[in-house]
C-alpha positions in Angstrom: 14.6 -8.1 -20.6 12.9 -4.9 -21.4 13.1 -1.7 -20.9 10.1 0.6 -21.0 10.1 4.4 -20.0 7.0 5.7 -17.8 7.2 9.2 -18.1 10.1 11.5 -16.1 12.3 9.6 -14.2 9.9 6.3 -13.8 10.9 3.4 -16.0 9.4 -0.3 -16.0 11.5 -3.0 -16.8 10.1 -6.3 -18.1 12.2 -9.8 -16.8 11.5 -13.3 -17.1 10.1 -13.1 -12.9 8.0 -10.1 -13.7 7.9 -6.4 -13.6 10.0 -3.9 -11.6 9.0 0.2 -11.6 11.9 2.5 -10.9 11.9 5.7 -10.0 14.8 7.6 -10.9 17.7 5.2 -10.5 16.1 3.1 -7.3 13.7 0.1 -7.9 10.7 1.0 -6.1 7.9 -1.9 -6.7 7.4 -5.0 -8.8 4.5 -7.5 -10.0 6.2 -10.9 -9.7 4.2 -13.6 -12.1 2.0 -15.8 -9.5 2.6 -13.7 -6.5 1.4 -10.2 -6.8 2.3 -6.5 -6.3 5.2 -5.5 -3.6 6.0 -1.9 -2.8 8.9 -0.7 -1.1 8.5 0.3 2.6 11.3 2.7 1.9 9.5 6.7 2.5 11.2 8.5 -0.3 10.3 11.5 -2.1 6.5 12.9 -2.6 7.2 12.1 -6.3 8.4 8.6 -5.9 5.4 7.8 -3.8 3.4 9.4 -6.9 5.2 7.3 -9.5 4.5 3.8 -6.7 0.4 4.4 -6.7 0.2 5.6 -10.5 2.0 2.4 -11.5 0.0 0.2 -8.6 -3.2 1.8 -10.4 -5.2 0.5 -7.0 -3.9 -2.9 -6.6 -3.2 -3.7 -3.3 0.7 -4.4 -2.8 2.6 -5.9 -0.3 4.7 -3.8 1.6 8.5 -4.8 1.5 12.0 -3.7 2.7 14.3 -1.7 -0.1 16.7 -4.7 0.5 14.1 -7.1 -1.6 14.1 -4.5 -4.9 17.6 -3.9 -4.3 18.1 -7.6 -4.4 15.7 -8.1 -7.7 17.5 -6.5 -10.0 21.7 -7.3 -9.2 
């Protein structure tokens, strides 16, 4: 695994499934190898949804319950 900060309070870590983007403590969206972007369905702050569409950089993402990031990174 890796760890790689974004910028304030938006980090990406790296696992062997793919990539997960939190913003500030919370895992927000991922890109899982052979499946795609998924972004959380959860309506958080203005600046989380900021961090979601900088990191998405205009690929389309699935939209998901908070349940399936919280359940990515246990």
């Amino acid at each position: 695994m890796k760890i790689k900060p974004l910028g304030a309070n938006q980090t990406e870590l790296e696992t062997s499934n793919g990539l997960v983007l939190f913003s500030y403590q919370t895992a927000v969206a991922c890109f899982l190898y052979g499946k795609g972007y998924f972004r959380t369905e959860q309506k958080w702050s203005v600046t989380t949804s900021k961090h979601i569409t900088r990191w998405l950089n205009g690929n389309t993402a699935e939209v998901k319950p908070q349940a399936f990031f919280d359940n990515l990174v246990k």
